[in-house]
VOLOTOR-613532 format. One line per field, with one value per residue (C-alpha): residue in three letters; x, y, z. Coordinates in Angstrom, 3 decimals. Layout:
code	(ALA/...) $
u	(X/...) $
v	(Y/...) $
w	(Z/...) $
# end
This chain:
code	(UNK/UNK/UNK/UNK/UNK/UNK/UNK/UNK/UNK/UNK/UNK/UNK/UNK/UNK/UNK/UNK/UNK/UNK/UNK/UNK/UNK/UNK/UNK/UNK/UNK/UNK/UNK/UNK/UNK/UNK/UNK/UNK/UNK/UNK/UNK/UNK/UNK/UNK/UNK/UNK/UNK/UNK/UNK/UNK/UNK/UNK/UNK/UNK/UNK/UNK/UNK/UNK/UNK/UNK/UNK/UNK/UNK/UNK/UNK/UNK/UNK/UNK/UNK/UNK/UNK/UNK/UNK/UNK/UNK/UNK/UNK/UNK/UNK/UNK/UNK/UNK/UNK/UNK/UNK/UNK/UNK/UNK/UNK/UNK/UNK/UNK/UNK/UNK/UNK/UNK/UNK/UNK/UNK/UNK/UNK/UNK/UNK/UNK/UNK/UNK/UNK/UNK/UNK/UNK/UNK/UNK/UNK/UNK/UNK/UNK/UNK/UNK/UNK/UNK/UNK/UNK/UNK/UNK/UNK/UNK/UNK/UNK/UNK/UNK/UNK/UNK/UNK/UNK/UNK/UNK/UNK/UNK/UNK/UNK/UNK/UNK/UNK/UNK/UNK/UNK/UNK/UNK/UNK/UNK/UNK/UNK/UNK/UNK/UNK/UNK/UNK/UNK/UNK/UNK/UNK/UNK/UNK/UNK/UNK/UNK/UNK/UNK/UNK/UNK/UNK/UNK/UNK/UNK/UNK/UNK/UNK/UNK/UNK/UNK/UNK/UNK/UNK/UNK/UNK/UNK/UNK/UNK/UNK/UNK/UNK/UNK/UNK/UNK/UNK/UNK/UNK/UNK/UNK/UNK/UNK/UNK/UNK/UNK/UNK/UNK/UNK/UNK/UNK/UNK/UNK/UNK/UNK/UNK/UNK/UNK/UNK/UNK/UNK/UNK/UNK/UNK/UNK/UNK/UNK/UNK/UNK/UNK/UNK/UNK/UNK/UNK/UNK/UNK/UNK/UNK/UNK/UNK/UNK/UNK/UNK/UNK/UNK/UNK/UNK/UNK/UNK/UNK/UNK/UNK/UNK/UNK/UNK/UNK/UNK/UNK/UNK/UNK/UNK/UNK/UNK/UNK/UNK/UNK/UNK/UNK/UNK/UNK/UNK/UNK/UNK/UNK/UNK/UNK/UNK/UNK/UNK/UNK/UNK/UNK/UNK/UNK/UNK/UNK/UNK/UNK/UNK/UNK/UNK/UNK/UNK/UNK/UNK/UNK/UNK/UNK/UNK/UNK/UNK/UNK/UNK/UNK/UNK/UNK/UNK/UNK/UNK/UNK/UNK/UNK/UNK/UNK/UNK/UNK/UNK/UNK/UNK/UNK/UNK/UNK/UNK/UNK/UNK/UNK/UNK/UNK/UNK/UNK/UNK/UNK/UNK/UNK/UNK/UNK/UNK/UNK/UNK/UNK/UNK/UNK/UNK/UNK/UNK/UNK/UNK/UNK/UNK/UNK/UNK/UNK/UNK/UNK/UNK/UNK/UNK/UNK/UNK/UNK/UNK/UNK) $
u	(0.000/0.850/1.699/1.557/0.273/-2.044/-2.488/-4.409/-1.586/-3.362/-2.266/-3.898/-6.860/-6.407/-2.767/-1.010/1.510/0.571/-1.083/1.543/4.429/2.211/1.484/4.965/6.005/3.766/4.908/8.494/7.488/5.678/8.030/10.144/7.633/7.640/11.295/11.298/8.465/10.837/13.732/11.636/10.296/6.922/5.191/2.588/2.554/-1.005/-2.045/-5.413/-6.697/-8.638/-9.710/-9.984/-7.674/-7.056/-5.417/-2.010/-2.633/-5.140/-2.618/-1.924/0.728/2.355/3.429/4.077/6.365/8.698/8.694/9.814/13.265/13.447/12.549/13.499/10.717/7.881/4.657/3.194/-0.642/-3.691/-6.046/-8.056/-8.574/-11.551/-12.490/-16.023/-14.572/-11.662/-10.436/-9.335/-6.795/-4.942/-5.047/-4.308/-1.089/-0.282/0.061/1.721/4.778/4.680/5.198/7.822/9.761/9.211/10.203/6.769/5.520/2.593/-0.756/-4.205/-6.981/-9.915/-12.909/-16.030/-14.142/-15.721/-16.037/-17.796/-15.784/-14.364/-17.462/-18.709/-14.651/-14.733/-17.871/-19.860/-23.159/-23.722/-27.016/-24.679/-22.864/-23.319/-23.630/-19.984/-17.993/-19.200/-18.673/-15.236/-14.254/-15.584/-12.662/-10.367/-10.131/-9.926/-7.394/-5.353/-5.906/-6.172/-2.892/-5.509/-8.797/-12.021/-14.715/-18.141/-20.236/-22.895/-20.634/-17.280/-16.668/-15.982/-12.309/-11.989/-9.230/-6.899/-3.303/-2.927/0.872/3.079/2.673/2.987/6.483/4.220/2.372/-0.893/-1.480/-3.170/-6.357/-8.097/-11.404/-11.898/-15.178/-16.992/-20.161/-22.147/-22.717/-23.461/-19.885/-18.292/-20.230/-19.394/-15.430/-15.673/-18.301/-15.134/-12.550/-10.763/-9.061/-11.258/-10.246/-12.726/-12.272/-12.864/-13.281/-16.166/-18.067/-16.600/-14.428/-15.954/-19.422/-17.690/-16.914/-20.153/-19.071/-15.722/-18.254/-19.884/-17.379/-16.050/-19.151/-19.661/-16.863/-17.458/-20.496/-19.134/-16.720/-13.493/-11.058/-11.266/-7.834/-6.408/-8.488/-6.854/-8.439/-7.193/-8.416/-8.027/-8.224/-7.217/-4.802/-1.282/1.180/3.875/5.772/3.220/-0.573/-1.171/1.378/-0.545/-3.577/-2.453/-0.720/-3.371/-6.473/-6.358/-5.798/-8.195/-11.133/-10.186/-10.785/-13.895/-15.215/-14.571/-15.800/-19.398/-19.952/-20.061/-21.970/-24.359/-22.279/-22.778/-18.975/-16.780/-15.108/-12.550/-14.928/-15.891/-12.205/-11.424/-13.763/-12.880/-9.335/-11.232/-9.927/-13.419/-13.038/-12.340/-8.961/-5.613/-3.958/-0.910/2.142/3.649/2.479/-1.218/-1.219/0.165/-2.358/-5.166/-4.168/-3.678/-7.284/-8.772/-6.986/-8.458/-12.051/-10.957/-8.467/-7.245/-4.025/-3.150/-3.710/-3.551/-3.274/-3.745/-1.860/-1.314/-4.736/-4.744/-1.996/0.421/3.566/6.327/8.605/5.653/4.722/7.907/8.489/5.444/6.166/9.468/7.348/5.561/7.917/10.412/8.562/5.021/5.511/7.694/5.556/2.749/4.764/6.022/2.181/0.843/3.678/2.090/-1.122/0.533/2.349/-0.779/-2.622/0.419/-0.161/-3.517/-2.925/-0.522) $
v	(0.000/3.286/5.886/9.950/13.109/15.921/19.743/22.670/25.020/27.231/30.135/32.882/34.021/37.408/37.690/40.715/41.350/41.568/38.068/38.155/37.318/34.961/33.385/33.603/32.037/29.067/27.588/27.683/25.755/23.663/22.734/21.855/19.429/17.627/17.106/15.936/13.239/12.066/11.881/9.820/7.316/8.647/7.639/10.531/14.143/15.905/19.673/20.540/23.731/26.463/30.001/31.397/33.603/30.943/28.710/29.449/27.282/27.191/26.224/23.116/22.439/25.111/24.681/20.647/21.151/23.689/20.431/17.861/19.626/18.940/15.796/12.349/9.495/10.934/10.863/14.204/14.182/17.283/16.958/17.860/19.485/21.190/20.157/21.759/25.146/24.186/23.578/20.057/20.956/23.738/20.535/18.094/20.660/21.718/17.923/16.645/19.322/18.491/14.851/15.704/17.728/15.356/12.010/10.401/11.486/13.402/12.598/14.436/13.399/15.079/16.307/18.450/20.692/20.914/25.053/26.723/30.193/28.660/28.598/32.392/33.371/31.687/32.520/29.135/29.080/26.523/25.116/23.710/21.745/17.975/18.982/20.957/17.708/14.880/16.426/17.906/14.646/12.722/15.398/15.098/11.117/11.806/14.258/11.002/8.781/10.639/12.306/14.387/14.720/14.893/15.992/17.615/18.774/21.111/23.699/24.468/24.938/21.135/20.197/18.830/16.950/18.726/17.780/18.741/19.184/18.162/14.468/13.206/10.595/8.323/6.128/7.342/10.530/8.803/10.356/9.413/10.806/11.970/11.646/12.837/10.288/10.456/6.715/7.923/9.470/6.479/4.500/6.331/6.106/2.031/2.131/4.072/2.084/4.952/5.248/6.462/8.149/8.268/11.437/10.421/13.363/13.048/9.771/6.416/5.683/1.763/3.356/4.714/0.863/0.276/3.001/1.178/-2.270/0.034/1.169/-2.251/-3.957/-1.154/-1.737/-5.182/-5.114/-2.389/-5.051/-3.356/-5.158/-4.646/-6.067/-3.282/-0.514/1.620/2.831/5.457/6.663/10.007/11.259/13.826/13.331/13.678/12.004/12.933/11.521/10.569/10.226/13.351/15.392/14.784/15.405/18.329/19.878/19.075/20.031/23.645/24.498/21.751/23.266/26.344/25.278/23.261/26.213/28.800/26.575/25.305/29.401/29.492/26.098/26.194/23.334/23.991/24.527/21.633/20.699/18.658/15.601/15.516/15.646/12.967/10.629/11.274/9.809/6.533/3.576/3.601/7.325/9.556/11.098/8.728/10.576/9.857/8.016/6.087/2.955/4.274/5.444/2.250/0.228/2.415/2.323/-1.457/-1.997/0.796/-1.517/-4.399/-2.932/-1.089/-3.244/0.191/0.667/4.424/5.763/9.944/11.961/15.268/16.707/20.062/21.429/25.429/27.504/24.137/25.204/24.455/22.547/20.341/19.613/18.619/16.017/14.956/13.718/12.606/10.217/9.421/7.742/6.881/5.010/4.641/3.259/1.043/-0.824/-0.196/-2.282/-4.883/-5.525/-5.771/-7.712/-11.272/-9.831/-8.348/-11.809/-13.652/-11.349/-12.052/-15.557/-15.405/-13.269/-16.257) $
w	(0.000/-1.086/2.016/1.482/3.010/1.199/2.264/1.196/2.646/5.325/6.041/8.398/6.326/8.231/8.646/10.384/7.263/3.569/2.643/0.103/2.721/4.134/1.233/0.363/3.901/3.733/-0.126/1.431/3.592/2.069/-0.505/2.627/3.441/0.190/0.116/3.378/2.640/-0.278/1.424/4.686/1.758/1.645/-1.926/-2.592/-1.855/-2.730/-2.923/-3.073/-5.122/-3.366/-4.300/-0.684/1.759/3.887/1.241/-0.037/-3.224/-6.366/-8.894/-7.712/-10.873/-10.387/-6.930/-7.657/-10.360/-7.823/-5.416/-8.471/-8.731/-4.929/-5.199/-6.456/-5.990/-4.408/-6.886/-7.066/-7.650/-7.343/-4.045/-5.768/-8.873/-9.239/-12.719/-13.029/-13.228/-14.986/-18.493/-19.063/-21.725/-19.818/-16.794/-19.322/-20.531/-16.719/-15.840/-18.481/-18.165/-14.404/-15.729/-17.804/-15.036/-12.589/-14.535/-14.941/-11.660/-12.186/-11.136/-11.262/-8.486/-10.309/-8.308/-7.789/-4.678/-1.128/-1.689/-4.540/-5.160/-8.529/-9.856/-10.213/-10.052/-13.350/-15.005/-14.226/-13.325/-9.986/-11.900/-14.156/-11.487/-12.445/-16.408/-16.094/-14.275/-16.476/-19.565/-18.223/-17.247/-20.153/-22.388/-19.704/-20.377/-24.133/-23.765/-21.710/-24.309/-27.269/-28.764/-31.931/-30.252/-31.741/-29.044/-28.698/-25.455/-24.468/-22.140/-24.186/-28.387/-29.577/-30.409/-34.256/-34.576/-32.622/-30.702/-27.369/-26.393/-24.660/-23.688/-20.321/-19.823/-18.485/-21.427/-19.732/-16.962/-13.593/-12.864/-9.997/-9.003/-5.666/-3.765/-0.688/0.243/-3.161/-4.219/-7.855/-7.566/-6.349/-9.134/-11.779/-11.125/-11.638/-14.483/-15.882/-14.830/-12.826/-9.350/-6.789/-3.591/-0.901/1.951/5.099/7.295/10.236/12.116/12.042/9.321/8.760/7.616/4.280/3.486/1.394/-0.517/-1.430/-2.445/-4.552/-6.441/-7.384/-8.421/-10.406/-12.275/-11.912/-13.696/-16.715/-17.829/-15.642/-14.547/-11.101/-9.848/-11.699/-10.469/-7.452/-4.462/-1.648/1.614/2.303/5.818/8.189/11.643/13.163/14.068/16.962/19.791/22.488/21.650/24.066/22.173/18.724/20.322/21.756/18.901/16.375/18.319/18.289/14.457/13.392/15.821/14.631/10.630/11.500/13.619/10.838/7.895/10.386/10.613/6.976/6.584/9.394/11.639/15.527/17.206/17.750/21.124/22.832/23.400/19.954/18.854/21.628/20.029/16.498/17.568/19.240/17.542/15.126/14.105/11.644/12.609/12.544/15.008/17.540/17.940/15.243/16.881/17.869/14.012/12.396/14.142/12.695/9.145/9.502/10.746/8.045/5.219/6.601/6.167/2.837/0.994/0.144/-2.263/-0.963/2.253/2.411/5.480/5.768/8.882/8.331/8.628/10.054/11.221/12.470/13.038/10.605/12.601/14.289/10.659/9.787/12.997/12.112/8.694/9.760/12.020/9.343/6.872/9.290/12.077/10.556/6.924/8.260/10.461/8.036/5.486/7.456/9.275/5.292/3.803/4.323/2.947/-0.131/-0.955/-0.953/-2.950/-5.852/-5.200/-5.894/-9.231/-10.230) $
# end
């Protein structure tokens, strides 16, 4: 199983100097952090787009492609890429030059976004929601597997029969599709045969398993070879020295994001006892020591035969250096234990291929 870390890059949506240093601050950093999950052995480093003040990143490429000429081995993927309000050739493009930077390490994890600014930032009307991402995604596929692309839809000018340059390293860009808890989401990735990540971010993290049985007899039934489809978990937590140090650490920026984003939504406040059982061995957050962590990711693959596993750790203003022990934890102590604990399961999955 795959092990990596994603991040939206938060940075203090009402900072003291000019958002610019702050902005400016935070991608230092955070290509910091991506070298330091290469060098630690980590195999996937995410970035999700945003188009808000408390987000340091929306061009998720962009700030990817500085991290490839830090970095070695590391795949390098989108998390996510808000393809309704996007164009799939520029992200087609954007990708494939990552890809060619970074050695055929590129990725795109293609989604619908968990905010909505894109959407009247770029001109699209929110009616159009569902209309805008299947169609997208429908070109977005061509544009993989088609070098001269002839395509029509209802929401852009057709393409006739034209090449879109340059081509990825890899013989064909990954894209995954990421998804919240919308079966016809999760369905629609098998029917087409492509990756699905499922986020895992509130109650127990064993009731998103139907979703995972959905996805596979979906492709299942569509005639897709389902031992070669891919699958992730993506979920948020921490991981430090003691239990009580992650805890401690992580608690106040996460509250502090959930509070922010429930004012905007509607959600009532969150608190310490609602964090506390979030940790519980059957919730949502995979937080603690390396141990307390591995243990937890071992059990979720159990439930989720999952081929990646994503955590997001830095989630608010976390400091730098806590971030950084944190992933140092991570591939040094963690995946580790995470591969030895799956190796047996691993070899008699190849024996059953044979």
């Amino acid at each position: 199983m795959e092990l990596g870390l994603y991040t939206f890059a938060d940075v203090d949506p009402n900072p003291s100097r000019s958002r610019g240093a702050e902005a400016a601050e935070r991608l230092k950093h955070l290509i910091e952090e991506i070298e330091l999950a290469d060098q630690v052995g980590l195999d996937v480093f995410g970035l999700g787009e945003h188009h808000r003040p408390d987000y340091a990143v929306s061009a998720p490429a962009v700030a990817l492609a500085a991290a490839a000429a830090r970095t070695k081995n590391i795949r390098l993927t989108s998390a996510v890429t808000v393809l309704s309000s996007d164009d799939p050739v520029r992200i087609f493009q954007q990708f494939s030059t990552l890809d060619l930077i970074s050695n055929g390490r590129a990725e795109i994890m293609a989604g619908r976004g968990s905010f909505i600014e894109s959407f009247p930032l770029f001109g699209y009307n929110l009616e159009d929601y569902d209309t805008l991402f299947e169609e997208k995604l429908d070109l977005l596929i061509k544009l993989r597997d088609e070098d001269v692309v002839e395509w029509t839809g209802t929401m852009r000018a057709p393409i006739n029969g034209r090449g879109v340059y340059p081509r990825p390293l890899q013989e064909k860009l990954p894209i995954w599709i990421a998804v919240g808890g919308t079966p016809q989401s999760v369905a629609r990735a098998g029917v087409l045969g492509l990756p699905v990540a499922i986020a895992i971010i509130g109650g127990e993290y064993r009731r998103f398993a139907p979703l995972m049985d959905l996805y596979r007899e979906a492709a299942r039934r569509a005639g897709q070879d389902a031992s070669r489809l891919k699958t992730s978990i993506n979920v948020h937590g921490f991981i430090a020295d003691t239990t009580d140090i992650a805890a401690d650490q992580f608690y106040g920026p996460q509250a502090e994001v959930m509070d922010r984003l429930g004012r905007e939504r509607g959600w009532g406040p969150t608190n310490r006892a609602h964090f506390d059982l979030a940790r519980s061995p059957a919730g949502n957050l995979f937080l603690g020591d390396a141990e307390t962590v591995t243990e937890k990711i071992v059990a979720a693959h159990k439930v989720f035969k999952n081929d990646r596993f994503l955590l997001q750790m830095a989630i608010g203003l976390m400091p730098h250096d806590q971030i950084m022990r944190g992933i140092e934890l991570y591939g040094t102590k963690v995946a580790p234990l995470v591969r030895k604990a799956l190796a047996p399961a691993a070899e008699m999955a190849k024996a059953d291929e044979v």
